[in-house]
DOFI-538654 format. One record per residue (C-alpha): x, y, z; residue in three letters. Coordinates in Angstrom, 2 decimals, decimal comma. Layout:
N
X Y Z ALA
...
% end
This chain:
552
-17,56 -28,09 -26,80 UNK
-17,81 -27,48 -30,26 UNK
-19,49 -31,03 -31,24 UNK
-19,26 -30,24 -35,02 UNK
-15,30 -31,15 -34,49 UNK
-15,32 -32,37 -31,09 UNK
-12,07 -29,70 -29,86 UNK
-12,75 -27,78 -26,82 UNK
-12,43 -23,81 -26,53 UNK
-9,58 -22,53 -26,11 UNK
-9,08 -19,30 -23,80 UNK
-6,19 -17,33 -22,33 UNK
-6,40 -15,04 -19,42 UNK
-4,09 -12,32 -19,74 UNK
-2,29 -10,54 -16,31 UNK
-0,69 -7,32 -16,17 UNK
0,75 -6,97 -12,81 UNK
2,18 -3,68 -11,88 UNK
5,78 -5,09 -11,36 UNK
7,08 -8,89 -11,65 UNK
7,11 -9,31 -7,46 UNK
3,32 -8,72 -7,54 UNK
0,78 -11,67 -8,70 UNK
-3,10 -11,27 -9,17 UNK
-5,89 -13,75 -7,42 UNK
-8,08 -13,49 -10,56 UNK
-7,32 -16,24 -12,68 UNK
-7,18 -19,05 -9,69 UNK
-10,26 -18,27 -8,46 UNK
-12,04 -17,92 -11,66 UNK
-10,19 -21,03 -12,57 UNK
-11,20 -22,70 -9,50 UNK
-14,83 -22,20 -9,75 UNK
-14,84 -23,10 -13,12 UNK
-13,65 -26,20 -12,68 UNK
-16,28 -28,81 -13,41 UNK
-16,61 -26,83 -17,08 UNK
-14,73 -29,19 -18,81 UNK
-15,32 -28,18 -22,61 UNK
-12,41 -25,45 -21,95 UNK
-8,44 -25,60 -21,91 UNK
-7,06 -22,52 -20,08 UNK
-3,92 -20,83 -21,06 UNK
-2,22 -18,07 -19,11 UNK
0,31 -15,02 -20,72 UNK
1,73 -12,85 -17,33 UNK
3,21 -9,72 -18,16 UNK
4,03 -6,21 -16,24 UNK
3,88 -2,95 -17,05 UNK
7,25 -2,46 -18,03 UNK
6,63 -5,33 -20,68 UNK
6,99 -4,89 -24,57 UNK
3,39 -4,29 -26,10 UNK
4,03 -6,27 -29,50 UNK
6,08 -9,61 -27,93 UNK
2,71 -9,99 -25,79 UNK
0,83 -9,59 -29,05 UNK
2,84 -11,98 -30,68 UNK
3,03 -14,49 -27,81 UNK
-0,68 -13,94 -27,27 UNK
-1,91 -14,34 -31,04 UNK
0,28 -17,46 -31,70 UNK
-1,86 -19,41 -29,17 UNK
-5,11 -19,27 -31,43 UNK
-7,55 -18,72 -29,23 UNK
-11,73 -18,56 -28,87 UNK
-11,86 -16,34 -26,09 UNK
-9,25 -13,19 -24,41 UNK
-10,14 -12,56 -21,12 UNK
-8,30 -9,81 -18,61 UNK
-8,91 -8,18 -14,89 UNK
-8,60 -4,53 -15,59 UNK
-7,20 -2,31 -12,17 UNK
-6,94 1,24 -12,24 UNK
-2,93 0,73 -12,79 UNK
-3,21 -1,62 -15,83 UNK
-6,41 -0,64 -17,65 UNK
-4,56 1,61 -20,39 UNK
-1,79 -1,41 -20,98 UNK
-3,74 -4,10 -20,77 UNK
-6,62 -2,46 -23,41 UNK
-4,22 -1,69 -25,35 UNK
-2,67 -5,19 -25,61 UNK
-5,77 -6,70 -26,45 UNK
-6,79 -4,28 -28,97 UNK
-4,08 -4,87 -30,94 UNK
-4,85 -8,78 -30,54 UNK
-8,82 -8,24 -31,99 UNK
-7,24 -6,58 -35,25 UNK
-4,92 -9,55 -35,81 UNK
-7,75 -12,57 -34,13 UNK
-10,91 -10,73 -35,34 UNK
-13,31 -14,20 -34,76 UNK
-11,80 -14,41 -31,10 UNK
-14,00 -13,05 -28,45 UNK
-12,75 -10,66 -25,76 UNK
-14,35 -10,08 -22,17 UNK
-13,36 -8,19 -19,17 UNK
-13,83 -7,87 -15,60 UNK
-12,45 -6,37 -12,58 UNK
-12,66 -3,00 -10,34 UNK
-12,86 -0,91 -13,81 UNK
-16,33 -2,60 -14,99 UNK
-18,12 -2,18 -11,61 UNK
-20,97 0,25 -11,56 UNK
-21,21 2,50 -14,61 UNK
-17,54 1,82 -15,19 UNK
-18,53 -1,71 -17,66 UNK
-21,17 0,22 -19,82 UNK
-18,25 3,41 -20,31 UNK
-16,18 0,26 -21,23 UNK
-18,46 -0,78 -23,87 UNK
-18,90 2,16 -25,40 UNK
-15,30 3,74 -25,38 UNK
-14,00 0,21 -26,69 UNK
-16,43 -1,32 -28,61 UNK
-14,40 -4,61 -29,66 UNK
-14,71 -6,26 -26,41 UNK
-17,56 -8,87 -26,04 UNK
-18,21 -8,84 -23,41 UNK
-17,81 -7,22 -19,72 UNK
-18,44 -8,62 -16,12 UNK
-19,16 -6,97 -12,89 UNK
-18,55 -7,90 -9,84 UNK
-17,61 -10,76 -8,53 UNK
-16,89 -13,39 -11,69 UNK
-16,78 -16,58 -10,08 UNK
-20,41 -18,14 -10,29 UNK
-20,96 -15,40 -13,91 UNK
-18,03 -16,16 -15,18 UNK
-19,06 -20,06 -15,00 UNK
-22,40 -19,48 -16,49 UNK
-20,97 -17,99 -19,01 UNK
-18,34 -20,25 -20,14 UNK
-21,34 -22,77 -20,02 UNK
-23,39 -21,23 -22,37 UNK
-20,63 -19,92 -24,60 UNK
-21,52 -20,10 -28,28 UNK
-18,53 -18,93 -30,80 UNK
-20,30 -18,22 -33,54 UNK
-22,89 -16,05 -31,89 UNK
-21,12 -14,66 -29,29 UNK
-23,38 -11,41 -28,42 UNK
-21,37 -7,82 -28,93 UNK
-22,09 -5,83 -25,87 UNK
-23,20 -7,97 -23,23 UNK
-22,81 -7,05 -19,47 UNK
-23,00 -9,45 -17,08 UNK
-25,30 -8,94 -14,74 UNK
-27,32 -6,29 -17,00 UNK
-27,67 -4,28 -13,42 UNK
-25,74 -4,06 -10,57 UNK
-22,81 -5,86 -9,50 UNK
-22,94 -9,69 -8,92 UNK
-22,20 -10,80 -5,94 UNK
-20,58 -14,56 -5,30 UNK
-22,83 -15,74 -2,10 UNK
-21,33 -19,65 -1,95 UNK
-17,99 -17,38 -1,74 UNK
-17,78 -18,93 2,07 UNK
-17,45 -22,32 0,98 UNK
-15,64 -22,43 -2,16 UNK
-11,96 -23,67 -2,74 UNK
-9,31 -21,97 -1,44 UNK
-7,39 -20,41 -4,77 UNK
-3,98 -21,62 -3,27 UNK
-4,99 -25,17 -4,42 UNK
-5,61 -23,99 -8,13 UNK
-2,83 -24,88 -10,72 UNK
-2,80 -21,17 -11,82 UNK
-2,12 -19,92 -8,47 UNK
1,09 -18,45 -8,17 UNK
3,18 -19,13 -4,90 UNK
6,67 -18,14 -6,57 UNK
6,51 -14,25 -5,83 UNK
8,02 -12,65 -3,30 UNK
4,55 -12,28 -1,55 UNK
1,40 -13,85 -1,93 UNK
-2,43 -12,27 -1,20 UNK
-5,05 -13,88 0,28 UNK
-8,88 -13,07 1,13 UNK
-10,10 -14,14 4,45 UNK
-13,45 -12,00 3,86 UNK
-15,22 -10,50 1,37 UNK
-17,02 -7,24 1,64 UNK
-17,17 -4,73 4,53 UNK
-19,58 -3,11 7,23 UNK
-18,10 0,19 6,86 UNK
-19,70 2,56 4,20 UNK
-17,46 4,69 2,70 UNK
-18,89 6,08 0,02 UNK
-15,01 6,03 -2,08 UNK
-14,32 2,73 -1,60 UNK
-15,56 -0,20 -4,17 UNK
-16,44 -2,48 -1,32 UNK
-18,29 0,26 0,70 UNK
-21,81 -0,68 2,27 UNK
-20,99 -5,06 0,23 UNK
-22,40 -7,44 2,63 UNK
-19,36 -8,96 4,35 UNK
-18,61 -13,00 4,61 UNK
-15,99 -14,69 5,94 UNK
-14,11 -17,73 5,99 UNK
-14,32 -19,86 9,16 UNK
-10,83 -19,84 11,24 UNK
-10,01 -23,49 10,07 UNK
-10,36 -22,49 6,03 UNK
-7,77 -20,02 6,73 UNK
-5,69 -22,02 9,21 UNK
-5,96 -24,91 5,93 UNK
-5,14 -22,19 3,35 UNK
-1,97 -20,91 5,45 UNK
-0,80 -24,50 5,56 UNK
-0,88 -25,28 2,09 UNK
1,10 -22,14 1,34 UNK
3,37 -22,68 3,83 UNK
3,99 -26,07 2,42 UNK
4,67 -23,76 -1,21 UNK
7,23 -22,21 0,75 UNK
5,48 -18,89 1,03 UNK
6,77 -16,67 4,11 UNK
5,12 -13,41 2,67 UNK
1,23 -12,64 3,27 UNK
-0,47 -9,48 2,64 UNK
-4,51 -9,99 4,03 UNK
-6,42 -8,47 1,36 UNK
-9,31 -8,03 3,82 UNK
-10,73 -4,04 3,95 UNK
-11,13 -4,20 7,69 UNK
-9,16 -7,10 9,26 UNK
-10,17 -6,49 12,90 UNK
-13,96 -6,59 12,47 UNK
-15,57 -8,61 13,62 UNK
-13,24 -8,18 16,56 UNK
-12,89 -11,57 18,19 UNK
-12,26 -13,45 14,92 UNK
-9,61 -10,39 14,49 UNK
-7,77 -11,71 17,55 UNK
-8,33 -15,64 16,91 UNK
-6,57 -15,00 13,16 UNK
-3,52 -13,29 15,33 UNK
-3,25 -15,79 17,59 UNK
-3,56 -18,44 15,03 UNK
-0,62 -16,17 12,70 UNK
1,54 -16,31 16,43 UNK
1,51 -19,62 17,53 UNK
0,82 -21,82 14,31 UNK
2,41 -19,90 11,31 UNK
5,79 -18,04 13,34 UNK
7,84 -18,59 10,23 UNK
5,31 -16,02 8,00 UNK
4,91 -12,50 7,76 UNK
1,49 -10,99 7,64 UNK
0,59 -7,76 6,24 UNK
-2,68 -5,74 7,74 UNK
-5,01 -3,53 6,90 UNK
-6,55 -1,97 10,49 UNK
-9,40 0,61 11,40 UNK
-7,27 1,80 14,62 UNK
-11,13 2,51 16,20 UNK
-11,88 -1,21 17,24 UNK
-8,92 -2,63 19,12 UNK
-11,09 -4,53 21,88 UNK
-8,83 -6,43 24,64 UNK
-8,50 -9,59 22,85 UNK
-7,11 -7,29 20,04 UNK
-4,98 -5,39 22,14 UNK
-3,62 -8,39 23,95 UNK
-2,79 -10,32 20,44 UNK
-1,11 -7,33 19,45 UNK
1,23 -6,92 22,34 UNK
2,40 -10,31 22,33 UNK
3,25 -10,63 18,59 UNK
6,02 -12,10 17,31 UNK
9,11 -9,35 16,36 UNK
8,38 -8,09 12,54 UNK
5,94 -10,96 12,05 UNK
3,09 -8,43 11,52 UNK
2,94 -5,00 8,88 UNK
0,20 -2,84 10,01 UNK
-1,84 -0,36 7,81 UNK
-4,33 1,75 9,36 UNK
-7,22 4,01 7,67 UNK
-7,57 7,21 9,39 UNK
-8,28 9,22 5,94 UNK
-9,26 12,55 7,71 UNK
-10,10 12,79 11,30 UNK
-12,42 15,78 10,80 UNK
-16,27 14,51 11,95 UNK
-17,94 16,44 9,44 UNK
-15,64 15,50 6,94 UNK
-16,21 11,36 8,45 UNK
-20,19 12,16 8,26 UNK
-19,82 13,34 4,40 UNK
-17,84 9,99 3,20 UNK
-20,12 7,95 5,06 UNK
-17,41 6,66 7,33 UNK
-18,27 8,28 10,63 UNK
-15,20 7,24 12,61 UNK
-14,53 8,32 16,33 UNK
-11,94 10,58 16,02 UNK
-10,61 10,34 19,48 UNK
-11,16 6,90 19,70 UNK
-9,19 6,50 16,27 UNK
-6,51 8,62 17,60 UNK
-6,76 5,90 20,87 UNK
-6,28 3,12 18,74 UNK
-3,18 4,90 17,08 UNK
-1,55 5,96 20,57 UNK
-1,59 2,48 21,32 UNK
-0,47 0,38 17,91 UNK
2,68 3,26 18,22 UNK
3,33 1,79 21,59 UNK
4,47 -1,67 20,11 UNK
7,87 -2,62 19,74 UNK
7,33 -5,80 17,33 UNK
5,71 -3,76 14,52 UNK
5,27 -0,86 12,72 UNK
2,08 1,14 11,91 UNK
1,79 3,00 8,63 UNK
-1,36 5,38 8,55 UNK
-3,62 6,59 5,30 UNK
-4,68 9,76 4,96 UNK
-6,58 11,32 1,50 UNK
-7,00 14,62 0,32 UNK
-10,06 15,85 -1,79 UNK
-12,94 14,23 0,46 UNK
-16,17 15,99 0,24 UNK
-16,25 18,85 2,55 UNK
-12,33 18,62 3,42 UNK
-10,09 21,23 3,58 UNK
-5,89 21,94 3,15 UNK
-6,19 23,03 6,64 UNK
-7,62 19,50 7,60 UNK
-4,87 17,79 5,57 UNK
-1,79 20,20 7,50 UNK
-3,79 20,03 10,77 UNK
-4,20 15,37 10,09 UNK
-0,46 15,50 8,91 UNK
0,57 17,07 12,29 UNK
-1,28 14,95 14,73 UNK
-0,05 11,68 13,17 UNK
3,78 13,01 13,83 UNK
2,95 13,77 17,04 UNK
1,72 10,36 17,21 UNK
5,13 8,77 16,15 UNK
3,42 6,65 13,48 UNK
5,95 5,22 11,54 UNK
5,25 6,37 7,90 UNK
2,42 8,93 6,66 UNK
0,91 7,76 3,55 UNK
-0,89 10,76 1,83 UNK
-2,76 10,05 -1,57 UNK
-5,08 11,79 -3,38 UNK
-8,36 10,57 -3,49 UNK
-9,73 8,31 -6,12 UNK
-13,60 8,67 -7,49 UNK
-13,50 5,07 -8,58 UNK
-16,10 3,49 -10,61 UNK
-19,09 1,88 -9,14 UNK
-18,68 4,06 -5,87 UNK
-21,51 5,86 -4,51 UNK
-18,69 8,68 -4,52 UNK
-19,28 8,64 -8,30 UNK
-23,24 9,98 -8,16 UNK
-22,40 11,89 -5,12 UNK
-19,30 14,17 -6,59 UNK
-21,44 16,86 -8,29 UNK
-23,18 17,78 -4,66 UNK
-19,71 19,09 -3,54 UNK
-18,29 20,04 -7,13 UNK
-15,49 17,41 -6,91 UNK
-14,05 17,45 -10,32 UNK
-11,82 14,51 -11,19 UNK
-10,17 13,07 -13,82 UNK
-12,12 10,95 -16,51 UNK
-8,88 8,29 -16,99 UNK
-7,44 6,73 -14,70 UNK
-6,48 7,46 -11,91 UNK
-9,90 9,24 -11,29 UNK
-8,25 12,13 -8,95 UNK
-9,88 14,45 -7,80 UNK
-8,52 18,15 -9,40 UNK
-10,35 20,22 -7,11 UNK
-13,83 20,47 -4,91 UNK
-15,94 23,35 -3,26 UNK
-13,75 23,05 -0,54 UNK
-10,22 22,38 -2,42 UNK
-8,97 24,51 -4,77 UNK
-6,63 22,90 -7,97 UNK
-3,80 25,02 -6,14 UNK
-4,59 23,19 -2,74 UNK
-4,46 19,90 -4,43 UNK
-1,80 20,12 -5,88 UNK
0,05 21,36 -2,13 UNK
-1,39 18,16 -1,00 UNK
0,63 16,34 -3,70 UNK
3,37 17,88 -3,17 UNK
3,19 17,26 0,86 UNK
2,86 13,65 -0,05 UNK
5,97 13,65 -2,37 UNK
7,49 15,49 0,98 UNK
6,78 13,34 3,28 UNK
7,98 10,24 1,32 UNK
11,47 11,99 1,08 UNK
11,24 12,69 4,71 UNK
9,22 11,57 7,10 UNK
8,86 8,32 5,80 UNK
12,54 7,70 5,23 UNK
14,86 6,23 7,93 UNK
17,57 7,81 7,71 UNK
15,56 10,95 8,53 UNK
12,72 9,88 10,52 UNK
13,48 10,78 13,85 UNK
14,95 13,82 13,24 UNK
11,96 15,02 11,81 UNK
10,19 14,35 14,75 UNK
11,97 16,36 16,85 UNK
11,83 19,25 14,58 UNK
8,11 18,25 14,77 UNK
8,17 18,51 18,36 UNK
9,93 22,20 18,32 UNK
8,46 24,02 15,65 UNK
4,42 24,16 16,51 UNK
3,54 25,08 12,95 UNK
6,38 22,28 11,56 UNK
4,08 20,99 8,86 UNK
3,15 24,07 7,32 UNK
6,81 25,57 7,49 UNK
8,19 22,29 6,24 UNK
6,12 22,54 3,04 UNK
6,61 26,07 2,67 UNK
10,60 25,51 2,94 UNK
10,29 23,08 0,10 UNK
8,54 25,27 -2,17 UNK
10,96 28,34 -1,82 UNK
13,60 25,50 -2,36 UNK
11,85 24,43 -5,79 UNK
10,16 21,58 -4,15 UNK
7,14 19,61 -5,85 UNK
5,41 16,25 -6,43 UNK
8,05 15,42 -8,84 UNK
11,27 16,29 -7,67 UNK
13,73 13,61 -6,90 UNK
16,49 14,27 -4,64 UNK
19,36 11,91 -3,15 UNK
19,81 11,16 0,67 UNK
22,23 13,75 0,86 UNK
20,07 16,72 -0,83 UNK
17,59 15,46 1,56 UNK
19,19 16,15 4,50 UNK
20,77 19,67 3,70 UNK
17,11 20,66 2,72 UNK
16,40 19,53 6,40 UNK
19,78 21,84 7,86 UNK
18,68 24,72 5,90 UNK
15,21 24,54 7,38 UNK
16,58 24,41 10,48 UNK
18,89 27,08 10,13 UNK
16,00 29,07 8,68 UNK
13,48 28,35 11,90 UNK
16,72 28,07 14,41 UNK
15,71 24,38 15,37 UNK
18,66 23,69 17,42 UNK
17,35 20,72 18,37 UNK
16,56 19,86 15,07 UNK
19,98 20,13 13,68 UNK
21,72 18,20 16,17 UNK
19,40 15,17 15,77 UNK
19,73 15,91 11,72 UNK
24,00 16,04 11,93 UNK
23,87 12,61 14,36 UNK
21,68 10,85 11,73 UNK
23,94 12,37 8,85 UNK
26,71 10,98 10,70 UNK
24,72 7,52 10,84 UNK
24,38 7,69 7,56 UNK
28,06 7,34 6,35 UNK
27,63 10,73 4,61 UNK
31,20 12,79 5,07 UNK
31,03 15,09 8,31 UNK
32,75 17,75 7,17 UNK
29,73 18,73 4,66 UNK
26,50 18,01 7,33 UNK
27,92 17,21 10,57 UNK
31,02 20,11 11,14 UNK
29,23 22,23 13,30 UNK
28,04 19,63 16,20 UNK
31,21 16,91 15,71 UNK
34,63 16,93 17,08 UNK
37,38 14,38 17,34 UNK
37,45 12,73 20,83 UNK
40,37 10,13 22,22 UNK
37,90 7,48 23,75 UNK
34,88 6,43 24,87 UNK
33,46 7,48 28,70 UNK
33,18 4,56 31,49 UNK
29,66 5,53 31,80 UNK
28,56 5,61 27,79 UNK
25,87 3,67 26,97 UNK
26,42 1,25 23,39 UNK
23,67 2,22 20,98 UNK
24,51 -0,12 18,04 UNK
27,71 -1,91 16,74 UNK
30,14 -3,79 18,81 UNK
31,96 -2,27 21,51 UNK
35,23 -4,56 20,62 UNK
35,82 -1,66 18,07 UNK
36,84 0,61 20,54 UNK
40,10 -1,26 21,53 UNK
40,68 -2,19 18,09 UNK
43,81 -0,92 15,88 UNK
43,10 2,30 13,56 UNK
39,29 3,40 15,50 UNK
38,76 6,76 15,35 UNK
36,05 8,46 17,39 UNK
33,88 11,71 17,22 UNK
31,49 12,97 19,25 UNK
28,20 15,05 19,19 UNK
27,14 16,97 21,97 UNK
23,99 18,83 22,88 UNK
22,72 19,61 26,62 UNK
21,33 16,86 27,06 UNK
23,32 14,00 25,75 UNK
26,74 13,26 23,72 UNK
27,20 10,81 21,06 UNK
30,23 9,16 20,57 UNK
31,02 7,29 17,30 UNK
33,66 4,80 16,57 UNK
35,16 4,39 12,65 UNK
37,48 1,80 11,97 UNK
36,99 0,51 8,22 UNK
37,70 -3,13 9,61 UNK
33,97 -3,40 10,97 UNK
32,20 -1,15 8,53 UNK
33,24 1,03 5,88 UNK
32,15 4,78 5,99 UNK
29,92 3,35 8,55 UNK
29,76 4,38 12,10 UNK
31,22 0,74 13,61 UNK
29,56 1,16 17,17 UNK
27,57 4,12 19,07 UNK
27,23 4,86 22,14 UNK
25,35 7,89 24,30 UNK
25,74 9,38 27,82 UNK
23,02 11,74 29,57 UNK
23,85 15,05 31,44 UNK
27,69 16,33 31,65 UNK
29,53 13,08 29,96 UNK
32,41 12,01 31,30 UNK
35,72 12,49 29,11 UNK
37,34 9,33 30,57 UNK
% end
């Protein structure tokens, strides 16, 4: 407090979330552990990415304030700076600090020195610096160019026992999901990751179990774990999924997995969750060993690639895998050859990204031994290595824009994988196709494009299989069957004795006005029913038979 007038500081934290359905833990926590500092009212201005620049620095100016403070992420440094740059020229007595992923490691002092009007700049973990700081805050000789610590990144070690954030006023429970932390840290040492090689800690099973209730008393049904390794250690792994089945059945929890260590307890939570209750995210990254050995996260491939076989195998949730391209030592063969075994794998959606040399990563000091050369602004990509040329990054972006218009879609899923399954060089050919069809990381085609990109290819490889799974799903799609489906589909009068129903309501098939087509291939015929009563361009029910279908 300022005992010369006896008012309290005044400080506003400023958010930038990357889109309004997204909220950040920052100010809670810092809020929370700050909490016996009572010479301080805190403000708060949210704001996204897609928000107007000058109505935050209006908003943001009017409240007077001693002291800015933001959490700057790799997707709203360059917004966020620039807010609060334009707030120093108008508020040139009010202090400005910073913390988040951007100041860790060398990242803070770069800070300082590309933006010399901020104050100050914390790394690490804020809660127990942050604290001190606002304790020993002094307006009038508030110290340009401070880091905090001087070395390293801090580290918050009573982490374990403090408050849970969901019982801070600033927390935000409104969103469409919320995030919590049940650890900090993690015992795997990738050298690219930010939390690679931190001593882990964790919250006991009834902190979490008291943290789930309160937000479940919020009315929060949305959870994404922000843990880097949920199912290590493994038991505690299992005891937070059996707590998430049989206490919390009315939330959703998303995952983040290494598919390596699935022990029994594991596996057996896992096969008895709840339908859609669980979102699962799993790091493979590259399953080359040498590649593993060079990252420093020396993975069992096969064992991985276990792991994998059997997360695929469950019917109540779907597995999403990671890989990245430009990891020392990694090839565009590795990233075709990674790419192929996951489809084989029938993992539900391939996530390719380039990789990120983030700051305070060991990645950072280690780039120049493989010649990775990546960008100085955010994002930090990496351009090219010793082992990647710009040409074969750039491939791998494109595969990734490819496999989000493909793979990854529903509509189109499975008949990809069965062009996967008859074509042995699919991935390759796939990404060729798109290139002779103007293809790259930027185009953006509609559903339909989509799918006659997909016919062509198969016309071009003769996938027969391909395109009769590709016209059924067209057909599924509502799209008109004369353009993708005229080859394979024919009018029929009814539906067999022995069809199987797929989907929709068989009470269609007596109705007035039905319609019906069918889709044959050796093995099986399709037979769809339209009737615009039940579902309008729609297929309104589907059914299959095996072998020689009956006609009657």
């Amino acid at each position: 407090m300022d005992h010369s007038t006896g008012r309290k500081y005044r400080l506003l934290f400023l958010t930038v979330n990357s889109s309004y359905s997204h909220s950040s833990l920052a100010l809670p926590l810092l809020h929370s552990a700050c909490r016996e500092v009572t010479n301080w009212e805190w403000l708060r201005y949210d704001m996204t990415l897609d928000s107007d620049i000058m109505t935050a620095v209006r908003e943001i100016c009017s409240f007077k304030c001693d002291l800015l403070v933001t959490n700057l992420y790799l997707f709203n440094r360059t917004k966020a700076l620039e807010v609060l740059s334009r707030c120093r020229t108008i508020l040139p007595e009010c202090s400005i600090a910073a913390g988040g992923p951007e100041c860790l490691g060398e990242g803070g002092a770069d800070l300082l020195k590309s933006y010399p009007w901020i104050n100050t700049v914390f790394r690490g973990e804020g809660e127990k610096i942050f604290r001190e700081y606002l304790e020993t805050f002094d307006k009038n000789s508030s110290a340009p160019h401070s880091m905090i610590p001087p070395e390293g990144n801090a580290v918050f070690q009573e982490w374990e026992s403090a408050p849970s954030p969901a019982t801070d006023p600033f927390f935000v429970a409104d969103k469409p999901f919320v995030q919590i932390e049940t650890t900090r840290g993690c015992p795997m040492k990738c050298t690219y990751c930010t939390s690679g090689g931190t001593l882990p800690r964790y919250r006991t099973l009834e902190q979490v179990r008291s943290e789930l209730q309160i937000l479940a008393a919020k009315g929060v049904r949305e959870i994404r774990v922000l843990d880097r390794t949920f199912n290590l250690p493994q038991e505690r792994g299992a005891a937070l999924l059996a707590m998430f089945r049989k206490e919390f059945p009315q939330m959703r929890f998303h995952l983040e997995l290494h598919p390596q260590f699935l022990n029994d307890s594991l596996r057996k939570e896992m096969t008895e969750a709840l339908p859609g209750q669980l979102h699962v995210e799993v790091g493979v990254q590259c399953l080359d060993a040498e590649v593993q050995r060079l990252c420093g996260r020396n993975s069992n491939s096969q064992k991985v690639l276990e792991g994998l076989d059997f997360l695929c195998q469950q019917s109540s949730f779907e597995t999403h895998a990671d890989l990245l391209g430009g990891l020392p030592g990694q090839t565009f063969a590795h990233i075709i050859a990674d790419t192929a075994t996951l489809m084989e794998h029938n993992i539900a959606e391939i996530q390719l990204e380039i990789l990120k040399v983030l700051p305070g990563t060991p990645l950072r000091e280690l780039a120049p031994l493989h010649n990775i050369r990546f960008s100085s602004e955010t994002p930090y990509d990496v351009m090219m290595s010793d082992t990647m040329t710009l040409e074969d990054i750039q491939h791998v972006r494109d595969l990734s824009r490819l496999l989000d218009m493909t793979y990854n879609h529903r509509a189109l899923h499975q008949a990809v994988l069965v062009m996967s399954r008859e074509c042995p060089e699919f991935v390759r050919c796939l990404l060729e196709f798109f290139h002779r069809a103007g293809g790259n990381a930027s185009v953006v085609w509609n559903l339909q494009k989509r799918f006659l990109f997909l016919r062509d290819l198969c016309r071009c490889y003769d996938l027969k299989q391909g395109a009769f799974e590709l016209a059924y799903h067209w057909l599924l799609a509502g799209l008109p069957p004369e353009q993708g489906a005229d080859e394979y589909s024919q009018k029929a009068q009814n539906i067999p004795f022995d069809a199987v129903l797929l989907s929709g309501s068989s009470e269609c098939a007596g109705a007035r006005e039905t319609r019906f087509c069918t889709l044959a291939s050796k093995e099986k015929r399709y037979f769809l029913a339209y009737n615009r009563k039940y579902a309008l361009n729609l297929p309104a029910a589907v059914w299959v038979t095996y072998g020689k279908a009956s006609e009657n």
